[in-house]
N, CA, C and O atoms as CSV, one atom per row, in Angstrom:
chain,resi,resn,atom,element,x,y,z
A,1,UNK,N,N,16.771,-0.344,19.479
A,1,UNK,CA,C,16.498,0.081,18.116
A,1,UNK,C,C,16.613,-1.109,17.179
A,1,UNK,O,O,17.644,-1.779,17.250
A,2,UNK,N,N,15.382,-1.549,16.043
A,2,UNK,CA,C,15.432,-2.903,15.458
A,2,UNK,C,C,16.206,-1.638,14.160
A,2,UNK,O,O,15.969,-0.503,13.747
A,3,UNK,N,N,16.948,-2.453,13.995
A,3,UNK,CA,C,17.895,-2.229,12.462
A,3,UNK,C,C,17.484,-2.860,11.421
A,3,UNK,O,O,17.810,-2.330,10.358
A,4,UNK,N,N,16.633,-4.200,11.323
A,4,UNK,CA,C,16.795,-4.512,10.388
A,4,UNK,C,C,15.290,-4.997,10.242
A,4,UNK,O,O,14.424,-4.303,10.774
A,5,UNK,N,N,14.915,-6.174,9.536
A,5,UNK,CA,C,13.655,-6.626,9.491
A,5,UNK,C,C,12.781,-7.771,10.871
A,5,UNK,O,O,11.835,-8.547,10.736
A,6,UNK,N,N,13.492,-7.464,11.946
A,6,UNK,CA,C,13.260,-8.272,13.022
A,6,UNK,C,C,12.204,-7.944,13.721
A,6,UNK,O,O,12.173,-6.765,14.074
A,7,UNK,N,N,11.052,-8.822,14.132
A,7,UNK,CA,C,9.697,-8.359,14.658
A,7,UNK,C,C,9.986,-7.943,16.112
A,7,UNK,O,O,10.852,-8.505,16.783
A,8,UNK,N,N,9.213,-6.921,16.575
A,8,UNK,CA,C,8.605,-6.984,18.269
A,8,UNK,C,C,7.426,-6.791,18.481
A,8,UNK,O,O,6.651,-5.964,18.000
A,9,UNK,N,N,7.210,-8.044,19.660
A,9,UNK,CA,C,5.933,-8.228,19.863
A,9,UNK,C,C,6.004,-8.060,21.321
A,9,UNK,O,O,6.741,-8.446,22.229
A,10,UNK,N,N,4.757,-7.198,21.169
A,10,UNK,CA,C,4.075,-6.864,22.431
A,10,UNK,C,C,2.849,-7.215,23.163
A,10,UNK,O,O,1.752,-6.924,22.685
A,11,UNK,N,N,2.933,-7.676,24.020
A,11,UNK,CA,C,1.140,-8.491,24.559
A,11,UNK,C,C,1.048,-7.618,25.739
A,11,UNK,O,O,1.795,-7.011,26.507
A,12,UNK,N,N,-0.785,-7.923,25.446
A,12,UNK,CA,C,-1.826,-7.096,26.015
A,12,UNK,C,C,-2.158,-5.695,26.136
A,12,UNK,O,O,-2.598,-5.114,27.128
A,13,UNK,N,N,-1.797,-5.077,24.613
A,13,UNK,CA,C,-2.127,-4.262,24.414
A,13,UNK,C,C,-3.002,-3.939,23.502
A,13,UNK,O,O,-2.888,-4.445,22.386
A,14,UNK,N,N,-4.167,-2.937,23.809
A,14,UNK,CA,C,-5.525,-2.910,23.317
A,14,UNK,C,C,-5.506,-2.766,21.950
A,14,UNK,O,O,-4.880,-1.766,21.600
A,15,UNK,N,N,-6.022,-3.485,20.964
A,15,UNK,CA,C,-6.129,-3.586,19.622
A,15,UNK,C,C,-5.760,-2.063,18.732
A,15,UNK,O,O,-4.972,-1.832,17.816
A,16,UNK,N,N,-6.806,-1.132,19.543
A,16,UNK,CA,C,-7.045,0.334,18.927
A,16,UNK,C,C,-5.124,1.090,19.069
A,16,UNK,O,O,-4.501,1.747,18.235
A,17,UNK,N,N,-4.743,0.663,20.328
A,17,UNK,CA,C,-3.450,1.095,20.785
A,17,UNK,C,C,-2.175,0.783,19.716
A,17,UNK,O,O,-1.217,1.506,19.440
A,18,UNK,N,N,-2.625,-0.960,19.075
A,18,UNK,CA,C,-1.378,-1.638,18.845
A,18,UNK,C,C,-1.456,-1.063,17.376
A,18,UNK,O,O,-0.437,-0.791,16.741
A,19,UNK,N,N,-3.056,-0.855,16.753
A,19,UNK,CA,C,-2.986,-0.412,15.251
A,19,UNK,C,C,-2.415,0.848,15.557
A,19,UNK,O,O,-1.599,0.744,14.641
A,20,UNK,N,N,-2.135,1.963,16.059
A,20,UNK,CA,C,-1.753,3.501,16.301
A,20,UNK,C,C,-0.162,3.188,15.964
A,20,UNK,O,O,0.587,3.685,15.123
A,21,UNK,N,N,0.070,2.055,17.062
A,21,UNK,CA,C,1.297,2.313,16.800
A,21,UNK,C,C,2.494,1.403,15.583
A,21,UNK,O,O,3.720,1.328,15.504
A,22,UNK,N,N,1.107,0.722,14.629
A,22,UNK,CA,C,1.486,-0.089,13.851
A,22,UNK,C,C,1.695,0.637,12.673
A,22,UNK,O,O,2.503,0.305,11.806
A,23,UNK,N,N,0.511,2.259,12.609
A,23,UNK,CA,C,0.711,3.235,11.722
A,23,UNK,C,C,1.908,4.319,11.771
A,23,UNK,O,O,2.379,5.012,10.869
A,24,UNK,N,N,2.123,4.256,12.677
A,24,UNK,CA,C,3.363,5.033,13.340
A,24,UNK,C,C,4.697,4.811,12.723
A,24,UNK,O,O,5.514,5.368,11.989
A,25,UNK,N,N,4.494,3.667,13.421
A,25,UNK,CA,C,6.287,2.908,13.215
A,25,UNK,C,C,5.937,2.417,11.556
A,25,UNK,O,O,6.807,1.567,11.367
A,26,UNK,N,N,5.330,2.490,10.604
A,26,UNK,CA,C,5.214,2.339,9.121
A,26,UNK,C,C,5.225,3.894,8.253
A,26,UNK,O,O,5.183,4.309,7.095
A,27,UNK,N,N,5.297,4.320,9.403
A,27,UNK,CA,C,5.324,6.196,8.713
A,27,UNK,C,C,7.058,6.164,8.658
A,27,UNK,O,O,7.904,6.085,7.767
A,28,UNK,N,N,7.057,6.259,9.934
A,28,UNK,CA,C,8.554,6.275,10.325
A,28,UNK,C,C,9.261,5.446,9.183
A,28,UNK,O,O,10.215,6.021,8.661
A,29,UNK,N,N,9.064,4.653,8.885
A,29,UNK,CA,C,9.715,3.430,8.635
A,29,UNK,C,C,10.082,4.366,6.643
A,29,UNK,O,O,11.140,4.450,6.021
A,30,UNK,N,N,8.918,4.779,6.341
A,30,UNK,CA,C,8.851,5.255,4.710
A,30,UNK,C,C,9.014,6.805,4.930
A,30,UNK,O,O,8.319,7.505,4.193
A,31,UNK,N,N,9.599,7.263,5.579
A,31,UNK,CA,C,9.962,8.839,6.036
A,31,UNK,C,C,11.538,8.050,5.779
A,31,UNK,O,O,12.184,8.432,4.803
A,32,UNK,N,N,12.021,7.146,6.518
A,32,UNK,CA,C,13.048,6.918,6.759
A,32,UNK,C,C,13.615,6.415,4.968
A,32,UNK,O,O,14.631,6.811,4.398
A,33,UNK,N,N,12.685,5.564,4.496
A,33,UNK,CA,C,12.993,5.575,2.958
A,33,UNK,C,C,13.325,6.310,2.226
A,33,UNK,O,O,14.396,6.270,1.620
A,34,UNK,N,N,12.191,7.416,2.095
A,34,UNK,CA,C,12.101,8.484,1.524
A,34,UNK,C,C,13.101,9.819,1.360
A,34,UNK,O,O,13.128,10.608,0.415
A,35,UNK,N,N,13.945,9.824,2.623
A,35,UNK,CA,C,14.709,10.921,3.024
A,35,UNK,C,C,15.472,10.216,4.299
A,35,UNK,O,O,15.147,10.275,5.485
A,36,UNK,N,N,16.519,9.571,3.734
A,36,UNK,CA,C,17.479,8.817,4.281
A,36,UNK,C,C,18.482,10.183,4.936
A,36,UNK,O,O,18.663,11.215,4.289
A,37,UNK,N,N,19.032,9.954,6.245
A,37,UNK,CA,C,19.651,10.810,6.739
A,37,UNK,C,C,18.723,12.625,7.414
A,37,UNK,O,O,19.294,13.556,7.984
A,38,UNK,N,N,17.990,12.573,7.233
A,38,UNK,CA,C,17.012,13.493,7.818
A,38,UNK,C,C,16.112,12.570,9.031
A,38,UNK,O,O,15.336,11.618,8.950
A,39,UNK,N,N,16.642,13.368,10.146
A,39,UNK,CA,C,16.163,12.697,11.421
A,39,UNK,C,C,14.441,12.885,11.654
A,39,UNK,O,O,13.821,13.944,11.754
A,40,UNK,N,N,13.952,11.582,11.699
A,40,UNK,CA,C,12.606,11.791,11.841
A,40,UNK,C,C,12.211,12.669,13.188
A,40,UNK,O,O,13.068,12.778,14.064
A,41,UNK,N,N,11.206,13.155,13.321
A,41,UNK,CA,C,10.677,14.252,14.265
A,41,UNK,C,C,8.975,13.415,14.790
A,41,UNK,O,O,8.058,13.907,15.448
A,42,UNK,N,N,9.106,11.963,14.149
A,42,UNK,CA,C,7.690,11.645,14.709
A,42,UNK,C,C,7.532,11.197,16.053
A,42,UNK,O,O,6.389,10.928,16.423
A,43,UNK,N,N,8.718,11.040,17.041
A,43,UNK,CA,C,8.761,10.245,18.062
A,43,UNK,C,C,8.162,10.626,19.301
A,43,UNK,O,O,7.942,9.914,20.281
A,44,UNK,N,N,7.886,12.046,19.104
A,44,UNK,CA,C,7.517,13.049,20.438
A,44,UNK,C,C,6.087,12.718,20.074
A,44,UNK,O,O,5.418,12.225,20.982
A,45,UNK,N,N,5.500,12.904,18.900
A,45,UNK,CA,C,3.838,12.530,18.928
A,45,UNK,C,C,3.562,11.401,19.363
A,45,UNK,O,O,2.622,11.306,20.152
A,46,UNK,N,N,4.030,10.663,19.116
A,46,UNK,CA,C,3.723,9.317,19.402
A,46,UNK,C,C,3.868,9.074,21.016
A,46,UNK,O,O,3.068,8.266,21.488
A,47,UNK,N,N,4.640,9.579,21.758
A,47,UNK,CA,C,4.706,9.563,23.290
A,47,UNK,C,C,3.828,10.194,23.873
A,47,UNK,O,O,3.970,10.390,25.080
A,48,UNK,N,N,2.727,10.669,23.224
A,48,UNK,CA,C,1.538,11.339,23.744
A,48,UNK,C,C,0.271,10.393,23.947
A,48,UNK,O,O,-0.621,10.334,24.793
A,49,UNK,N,N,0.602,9.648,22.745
A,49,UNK,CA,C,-0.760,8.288,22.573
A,49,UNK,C,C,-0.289,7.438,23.807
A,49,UNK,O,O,-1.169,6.899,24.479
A,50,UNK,N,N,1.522,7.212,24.293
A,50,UNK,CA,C,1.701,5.884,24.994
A,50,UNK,C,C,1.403,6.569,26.316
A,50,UNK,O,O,0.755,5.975,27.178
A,51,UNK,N,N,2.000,8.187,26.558
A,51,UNK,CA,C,1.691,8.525,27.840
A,51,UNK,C,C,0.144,8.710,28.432
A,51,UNK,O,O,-0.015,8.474,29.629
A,52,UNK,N,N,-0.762,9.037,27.799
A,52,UNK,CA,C,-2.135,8.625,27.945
A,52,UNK,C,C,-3.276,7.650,27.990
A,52,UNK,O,O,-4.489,7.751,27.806
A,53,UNK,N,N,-2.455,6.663,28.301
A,53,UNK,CA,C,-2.964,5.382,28.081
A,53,UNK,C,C,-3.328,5.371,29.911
A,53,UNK,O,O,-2.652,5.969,30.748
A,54,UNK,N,N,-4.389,4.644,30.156
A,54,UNK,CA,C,-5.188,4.913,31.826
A,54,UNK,C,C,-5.075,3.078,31.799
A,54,UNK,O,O,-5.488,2.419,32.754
């Protein structure tokens, strides 16, 4: 779990894949702003895009 402003980078993953999950983790990120202490619920959608990946 990054806590703070520290990057992770991931290689060789398909452009269309890396923007999904660049929108994702920036939802999360202003959910988490927005309503500090209310546990986000986005994490299960998002394991649908990584588990379908061929």
């Amino acid at each position: 779990t990054l806590k703070d402003t520290s990057f992770l980078t991931i290689d060789k993953v398909p452009f269309k894949d890396a923007n999904e999950m660049r929108m994702y983790l920036d939802a999360v990120h202003q959910d988490r702003v927005h309503t500090a202490g209310k546990p986000s619920q986005g994490s299960g959608s998002f394991g649908g895009v990584l588990g379908s990946r061929t």
